[in-house]
Backbone bond lengths (Angstrom), bond angles and torsions (degrees), N, CA, C in turn:
res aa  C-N    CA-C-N  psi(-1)  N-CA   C-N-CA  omega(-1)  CA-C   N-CA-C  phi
1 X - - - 1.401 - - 1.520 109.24 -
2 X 1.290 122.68 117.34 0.882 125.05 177.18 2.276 122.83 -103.83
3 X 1.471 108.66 121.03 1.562 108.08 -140.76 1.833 70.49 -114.19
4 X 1.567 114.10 139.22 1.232 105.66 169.63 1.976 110.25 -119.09
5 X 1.237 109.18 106.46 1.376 117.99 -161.86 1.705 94.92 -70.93
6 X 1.315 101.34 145.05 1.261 117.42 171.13 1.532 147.35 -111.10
7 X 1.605 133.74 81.80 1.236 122.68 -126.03 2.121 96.56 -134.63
8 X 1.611 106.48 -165.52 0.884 88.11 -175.52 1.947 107.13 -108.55
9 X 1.140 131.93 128.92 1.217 117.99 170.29 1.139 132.25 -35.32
10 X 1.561 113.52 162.23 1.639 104.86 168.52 1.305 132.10 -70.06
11 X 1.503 107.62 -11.39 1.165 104.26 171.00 1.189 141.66 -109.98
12 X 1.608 105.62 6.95 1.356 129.84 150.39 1.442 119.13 -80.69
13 X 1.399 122.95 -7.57 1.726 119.64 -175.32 2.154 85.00 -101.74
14 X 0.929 116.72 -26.21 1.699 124.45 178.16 1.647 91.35 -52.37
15 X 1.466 100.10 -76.28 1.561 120.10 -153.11 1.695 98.80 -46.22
16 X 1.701 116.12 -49.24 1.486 126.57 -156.97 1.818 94.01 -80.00
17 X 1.253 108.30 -24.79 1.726 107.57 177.19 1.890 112.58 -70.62
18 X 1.072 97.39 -24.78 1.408 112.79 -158.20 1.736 100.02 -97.81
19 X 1.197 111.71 -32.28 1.376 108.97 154.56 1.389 133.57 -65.14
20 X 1.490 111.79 -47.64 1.370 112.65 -174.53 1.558 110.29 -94.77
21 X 1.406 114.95 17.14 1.781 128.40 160.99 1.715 97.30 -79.68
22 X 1.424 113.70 -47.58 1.617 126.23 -169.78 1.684 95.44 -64.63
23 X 1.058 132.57 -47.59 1.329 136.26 -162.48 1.471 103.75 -77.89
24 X 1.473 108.22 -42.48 1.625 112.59 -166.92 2.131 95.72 -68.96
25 X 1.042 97.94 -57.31 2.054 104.12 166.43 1.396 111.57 -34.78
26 X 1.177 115.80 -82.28 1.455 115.57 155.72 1.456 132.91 -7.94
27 X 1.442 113.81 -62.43 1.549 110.59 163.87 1.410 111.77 -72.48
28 X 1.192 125.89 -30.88 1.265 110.01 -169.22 1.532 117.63 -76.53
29 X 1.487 109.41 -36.08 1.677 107.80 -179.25 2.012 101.44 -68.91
30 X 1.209 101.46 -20.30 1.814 98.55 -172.19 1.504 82.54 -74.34
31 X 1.656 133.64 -80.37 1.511 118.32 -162.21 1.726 108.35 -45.29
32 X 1.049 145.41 -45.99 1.235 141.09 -147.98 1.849 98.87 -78.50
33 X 1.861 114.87 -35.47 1.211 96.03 -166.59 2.115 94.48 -80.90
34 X 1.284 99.29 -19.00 1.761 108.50 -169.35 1.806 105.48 -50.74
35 X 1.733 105.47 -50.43 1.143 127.45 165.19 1.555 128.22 -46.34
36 X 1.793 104.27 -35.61 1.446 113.89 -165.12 2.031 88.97 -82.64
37 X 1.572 96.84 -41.40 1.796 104.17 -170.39 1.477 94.02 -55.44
38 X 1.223 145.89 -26.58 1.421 133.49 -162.71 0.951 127.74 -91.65
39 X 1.333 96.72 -39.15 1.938 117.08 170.73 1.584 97.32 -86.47
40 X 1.243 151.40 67.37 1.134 159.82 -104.86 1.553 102.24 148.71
41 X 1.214 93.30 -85.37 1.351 124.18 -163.54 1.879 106.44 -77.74
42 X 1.033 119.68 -51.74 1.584 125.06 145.93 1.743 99.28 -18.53
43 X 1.205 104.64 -95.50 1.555 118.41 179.52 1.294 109.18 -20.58
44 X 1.038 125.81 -64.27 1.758 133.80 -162.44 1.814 100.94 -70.75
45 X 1.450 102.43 -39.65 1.665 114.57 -171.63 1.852 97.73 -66.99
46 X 1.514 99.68 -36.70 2.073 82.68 -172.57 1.904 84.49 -67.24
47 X 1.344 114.54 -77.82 1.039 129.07 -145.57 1.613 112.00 -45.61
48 X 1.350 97.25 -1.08 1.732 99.45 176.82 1.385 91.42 -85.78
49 X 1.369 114.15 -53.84 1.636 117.78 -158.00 2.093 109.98 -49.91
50 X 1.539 93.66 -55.51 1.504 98.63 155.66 1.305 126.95 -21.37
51 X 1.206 111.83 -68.24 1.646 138.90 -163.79 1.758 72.45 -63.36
52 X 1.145 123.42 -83.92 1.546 126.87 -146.78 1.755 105.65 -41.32
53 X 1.638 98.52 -46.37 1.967 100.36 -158.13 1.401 87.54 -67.63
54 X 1.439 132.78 -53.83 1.267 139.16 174.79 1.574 113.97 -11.19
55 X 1.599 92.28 -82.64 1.625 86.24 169.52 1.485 142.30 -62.24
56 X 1.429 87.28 -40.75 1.886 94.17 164.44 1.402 110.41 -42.19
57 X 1.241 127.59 -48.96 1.673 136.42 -175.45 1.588 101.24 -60.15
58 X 1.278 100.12 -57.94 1.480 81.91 -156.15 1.632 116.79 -105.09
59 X 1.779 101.43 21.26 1.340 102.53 158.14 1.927 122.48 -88.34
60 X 1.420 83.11 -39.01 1.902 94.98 155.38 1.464 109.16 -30.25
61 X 1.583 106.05 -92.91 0.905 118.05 -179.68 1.575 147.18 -10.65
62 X 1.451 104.07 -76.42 1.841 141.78 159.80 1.811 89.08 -63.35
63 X 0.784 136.12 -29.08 2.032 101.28 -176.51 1.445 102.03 -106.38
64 X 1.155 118.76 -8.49 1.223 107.56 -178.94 1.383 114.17 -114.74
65 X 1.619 109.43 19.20 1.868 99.76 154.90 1.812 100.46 -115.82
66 X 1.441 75.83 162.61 2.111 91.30 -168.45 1.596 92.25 -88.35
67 X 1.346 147.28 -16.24 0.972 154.16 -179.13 1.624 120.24 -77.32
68 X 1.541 116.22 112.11 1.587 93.02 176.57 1.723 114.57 -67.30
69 X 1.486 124.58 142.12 0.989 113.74 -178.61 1.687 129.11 -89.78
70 X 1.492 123.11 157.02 1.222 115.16 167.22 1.277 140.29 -69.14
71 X 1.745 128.91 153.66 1.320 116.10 168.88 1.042 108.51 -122.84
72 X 1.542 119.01 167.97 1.447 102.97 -176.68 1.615 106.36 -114.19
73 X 1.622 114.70 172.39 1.498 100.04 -137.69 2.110 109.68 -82.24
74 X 1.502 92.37 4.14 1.469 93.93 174.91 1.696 107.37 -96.84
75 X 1.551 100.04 -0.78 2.050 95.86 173.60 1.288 105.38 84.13
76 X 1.512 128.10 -20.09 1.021 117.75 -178.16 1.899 121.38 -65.42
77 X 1.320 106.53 -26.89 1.767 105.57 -153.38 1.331 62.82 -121.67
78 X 1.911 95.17 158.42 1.544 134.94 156.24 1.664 130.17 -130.90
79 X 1.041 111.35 98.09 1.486 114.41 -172.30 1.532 113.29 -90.17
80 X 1.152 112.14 117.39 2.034 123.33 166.48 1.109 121.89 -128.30
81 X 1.124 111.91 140.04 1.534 128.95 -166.28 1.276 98.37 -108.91
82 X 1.367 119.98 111.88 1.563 141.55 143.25 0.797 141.41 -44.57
83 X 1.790 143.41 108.24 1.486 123.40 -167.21 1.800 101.33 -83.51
84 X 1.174 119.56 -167.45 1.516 135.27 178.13 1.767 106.60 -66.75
85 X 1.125 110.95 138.67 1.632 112.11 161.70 1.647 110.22 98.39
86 X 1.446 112.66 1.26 1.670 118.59 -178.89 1.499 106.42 -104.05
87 X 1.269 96.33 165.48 1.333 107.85 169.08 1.688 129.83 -69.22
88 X 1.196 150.45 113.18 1.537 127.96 -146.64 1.979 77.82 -111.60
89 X 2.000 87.96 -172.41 1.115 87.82 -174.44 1.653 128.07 -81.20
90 X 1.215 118.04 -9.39 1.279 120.43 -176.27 1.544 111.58 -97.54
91 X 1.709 117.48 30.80 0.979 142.95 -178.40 1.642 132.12 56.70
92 X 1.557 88.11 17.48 1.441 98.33 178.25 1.564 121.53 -81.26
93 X 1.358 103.86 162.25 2.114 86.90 177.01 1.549 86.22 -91.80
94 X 1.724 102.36 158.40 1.660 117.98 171.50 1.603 113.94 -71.35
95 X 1.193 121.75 151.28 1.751 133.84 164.48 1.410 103.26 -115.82
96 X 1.044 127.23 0.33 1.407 131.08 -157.01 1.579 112.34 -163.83
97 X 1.265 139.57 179.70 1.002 134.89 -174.00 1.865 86.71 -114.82
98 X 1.445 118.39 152.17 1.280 125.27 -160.93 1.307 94.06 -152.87
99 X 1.591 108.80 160.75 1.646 146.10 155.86 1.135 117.77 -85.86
100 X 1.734 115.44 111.86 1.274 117.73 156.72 1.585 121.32 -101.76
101 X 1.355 129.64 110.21 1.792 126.98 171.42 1.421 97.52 -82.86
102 X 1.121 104.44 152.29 1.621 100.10 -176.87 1.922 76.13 -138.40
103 X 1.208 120.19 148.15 1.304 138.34 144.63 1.726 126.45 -163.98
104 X 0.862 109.48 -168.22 1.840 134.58 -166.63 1.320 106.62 -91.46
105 X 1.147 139.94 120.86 1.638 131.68 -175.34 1.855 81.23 -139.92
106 X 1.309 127.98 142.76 1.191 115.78 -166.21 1.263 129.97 30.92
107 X 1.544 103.66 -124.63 1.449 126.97 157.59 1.317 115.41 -77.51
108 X 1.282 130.92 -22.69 1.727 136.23 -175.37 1.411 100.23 -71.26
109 X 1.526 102.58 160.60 1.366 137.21 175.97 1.648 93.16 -120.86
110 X 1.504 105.76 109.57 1.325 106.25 173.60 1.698 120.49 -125.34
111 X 1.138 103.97 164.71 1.892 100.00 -176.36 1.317 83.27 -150.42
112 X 1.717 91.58 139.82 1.387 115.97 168.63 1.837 107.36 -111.63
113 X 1.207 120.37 152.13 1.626 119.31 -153.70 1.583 79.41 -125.37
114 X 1.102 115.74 143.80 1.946 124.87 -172.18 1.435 119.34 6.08
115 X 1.509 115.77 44.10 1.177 123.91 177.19 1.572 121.78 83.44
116 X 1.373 117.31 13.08 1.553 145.65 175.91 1.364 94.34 -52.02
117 X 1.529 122.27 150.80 1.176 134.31 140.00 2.129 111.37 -31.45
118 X 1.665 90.79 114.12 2.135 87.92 -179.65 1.470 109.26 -49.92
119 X 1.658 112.33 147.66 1.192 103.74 148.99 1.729 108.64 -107.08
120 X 1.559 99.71 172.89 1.670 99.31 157.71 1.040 147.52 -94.38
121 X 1.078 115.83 105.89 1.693 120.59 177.92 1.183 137.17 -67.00
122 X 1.247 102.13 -3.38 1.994 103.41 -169.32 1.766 81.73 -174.11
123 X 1.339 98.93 167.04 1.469 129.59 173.94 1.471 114.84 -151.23
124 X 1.370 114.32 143.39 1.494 102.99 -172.23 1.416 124.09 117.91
125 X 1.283 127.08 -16.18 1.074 143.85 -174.40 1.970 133.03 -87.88
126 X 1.323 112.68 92.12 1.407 108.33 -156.78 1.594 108.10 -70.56
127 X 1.710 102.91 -35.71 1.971 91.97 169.89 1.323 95.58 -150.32
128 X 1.369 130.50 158.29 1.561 152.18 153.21 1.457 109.57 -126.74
129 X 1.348 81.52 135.42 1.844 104.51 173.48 1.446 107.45 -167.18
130 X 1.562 104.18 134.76 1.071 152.66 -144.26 1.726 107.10 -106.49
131 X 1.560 125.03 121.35 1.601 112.72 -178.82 1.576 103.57 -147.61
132 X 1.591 120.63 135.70 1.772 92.61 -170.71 1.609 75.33 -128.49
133 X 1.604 114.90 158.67 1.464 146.30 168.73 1.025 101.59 -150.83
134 X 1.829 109.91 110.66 1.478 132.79 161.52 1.688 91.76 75.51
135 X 1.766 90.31 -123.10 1.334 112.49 177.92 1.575 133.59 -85.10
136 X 1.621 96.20 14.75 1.563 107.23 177.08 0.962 104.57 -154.70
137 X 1.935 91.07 143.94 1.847 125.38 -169.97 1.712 73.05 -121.19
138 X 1.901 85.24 137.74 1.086 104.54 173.94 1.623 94.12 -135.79
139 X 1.746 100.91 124.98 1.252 100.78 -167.06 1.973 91.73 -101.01
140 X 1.175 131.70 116.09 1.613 144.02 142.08 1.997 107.92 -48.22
141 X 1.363 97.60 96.27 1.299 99.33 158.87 1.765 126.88 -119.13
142 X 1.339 109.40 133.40 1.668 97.97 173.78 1.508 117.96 -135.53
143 X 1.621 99.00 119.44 1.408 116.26 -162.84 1.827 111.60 -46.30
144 X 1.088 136.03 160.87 2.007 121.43 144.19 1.395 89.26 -65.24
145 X 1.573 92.63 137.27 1.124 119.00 173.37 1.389 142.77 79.54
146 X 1.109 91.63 21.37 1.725 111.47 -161.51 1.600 110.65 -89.50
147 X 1.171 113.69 126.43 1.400 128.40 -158.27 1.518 109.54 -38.74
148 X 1.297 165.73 163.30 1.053 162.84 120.63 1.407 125.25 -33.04
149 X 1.375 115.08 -26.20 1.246 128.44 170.68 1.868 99.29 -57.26
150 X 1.420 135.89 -29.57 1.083 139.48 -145.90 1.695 103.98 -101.62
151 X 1.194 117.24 -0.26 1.334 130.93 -162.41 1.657 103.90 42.98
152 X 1.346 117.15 -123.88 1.444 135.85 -166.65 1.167 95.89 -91.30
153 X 0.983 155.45 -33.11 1.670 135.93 164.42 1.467 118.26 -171.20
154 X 1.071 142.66 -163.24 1.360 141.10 96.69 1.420 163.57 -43.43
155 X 1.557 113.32 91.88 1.358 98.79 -173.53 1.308 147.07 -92.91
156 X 1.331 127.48 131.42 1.360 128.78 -154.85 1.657 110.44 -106.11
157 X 0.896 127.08 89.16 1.815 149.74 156.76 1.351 108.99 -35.97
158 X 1.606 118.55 97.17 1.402 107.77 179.87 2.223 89.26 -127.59
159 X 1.046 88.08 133.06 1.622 107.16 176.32 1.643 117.66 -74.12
160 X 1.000 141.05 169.92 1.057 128.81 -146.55 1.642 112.97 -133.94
161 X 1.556 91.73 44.00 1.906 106.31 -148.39 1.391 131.00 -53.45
162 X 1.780 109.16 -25.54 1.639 112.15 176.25 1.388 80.72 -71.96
163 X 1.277 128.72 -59.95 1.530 118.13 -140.82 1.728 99.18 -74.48
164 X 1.511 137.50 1.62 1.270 137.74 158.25 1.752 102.10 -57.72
165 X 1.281 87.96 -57.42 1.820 112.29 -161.32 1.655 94.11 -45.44
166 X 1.323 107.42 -60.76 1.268 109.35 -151.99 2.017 107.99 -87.69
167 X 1.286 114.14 -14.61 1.695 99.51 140.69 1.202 105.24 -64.91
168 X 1.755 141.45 -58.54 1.135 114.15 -156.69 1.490 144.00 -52.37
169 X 1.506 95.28 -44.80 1.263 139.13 177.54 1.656 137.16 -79.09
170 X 1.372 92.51 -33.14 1.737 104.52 -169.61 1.375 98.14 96.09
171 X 1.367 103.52 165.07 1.695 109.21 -179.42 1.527 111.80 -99.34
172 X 1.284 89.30 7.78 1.968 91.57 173.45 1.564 119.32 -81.69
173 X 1.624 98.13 -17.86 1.756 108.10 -159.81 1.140 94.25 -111.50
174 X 1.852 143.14 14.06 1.094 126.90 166.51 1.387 119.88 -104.68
């Protein structure tokens, strides 16, 4: 009796190997760049958030003292003096008129409140520096991790608006 078995050649189990090697490559360079786009995008997502508290802080801050503030002569630290009735930095309201230092301790964004032990305000931060002309502090911030496309940081232009008001006006009318 002759039974004639029926199977696949060798050079059809080659051809079907050699395909699903092409397919298996295929997924892998698509997950790895999908993976590379995310951790990407991570990066840009802290370093926005940075950028954001950054300014939120130190637009508070800078418009709501009547005082232009100091820098110190390496740019690193920023000192403002607060009158009574504002918000300070450790989110308290003022009774008094107060000192805020704001500087860089590592990665932190820290403020010290009338010469208090600093707290931290932010984390994340590879450099800050601080520059004022006239009626504008322009605070230079640069997130960890911040794209290269961005050079040395971002700079944030905050005007100096009570203390506009209060040349304009007198400090009685603000």
């Amino acid at each position: 009796m002759n039974k004639h078995v029926q199977g696949f050649t060798l050079v059809e189990l080659m051809v079907a190997l050699a395909a699903g090697a092409f397919l298996l490559a295929g997924v892998s360079l698509s997950y790895s760049a999908i993976k590379s786009t995310i951790e990407v995008s991570k990066e840009l997502e802290n370093a926005q958030e940075v950028i954001r508290y950054t300014s939120k802080v130190f637009n508070r801050s800078i418009k709501q003292t009547q005082l232009t503030p100091t820098i110190s002569a390496d740019k690193s630290t920023i000192t403002i003096t607060q009158p009574s009735g504002v918000i300070a930095c450790d989110g308290s309201a003022t009774t008094a008129q107060v000192v805020e230092v704001y500087s860089l301790n590592g990665s932190n964004l820290m403020c010290s409140l009338d010469g208090a032990a600093s707290e931290r305000l932010l984390t994340g931060i590879e450099a800050l520096s601080f520059d004022i002309a006239g009626e504008l502090v322009t605070v230079t911030v640069k997130p960890n991790d911040l794209p290269a496309q961005f050079g040395n940081g971002i700079n944030i232009d905050i005007a100096l608006t009570n203390a506009i008001l209060v040349k304009a006006y007198g400090a009685g009318s603000v």
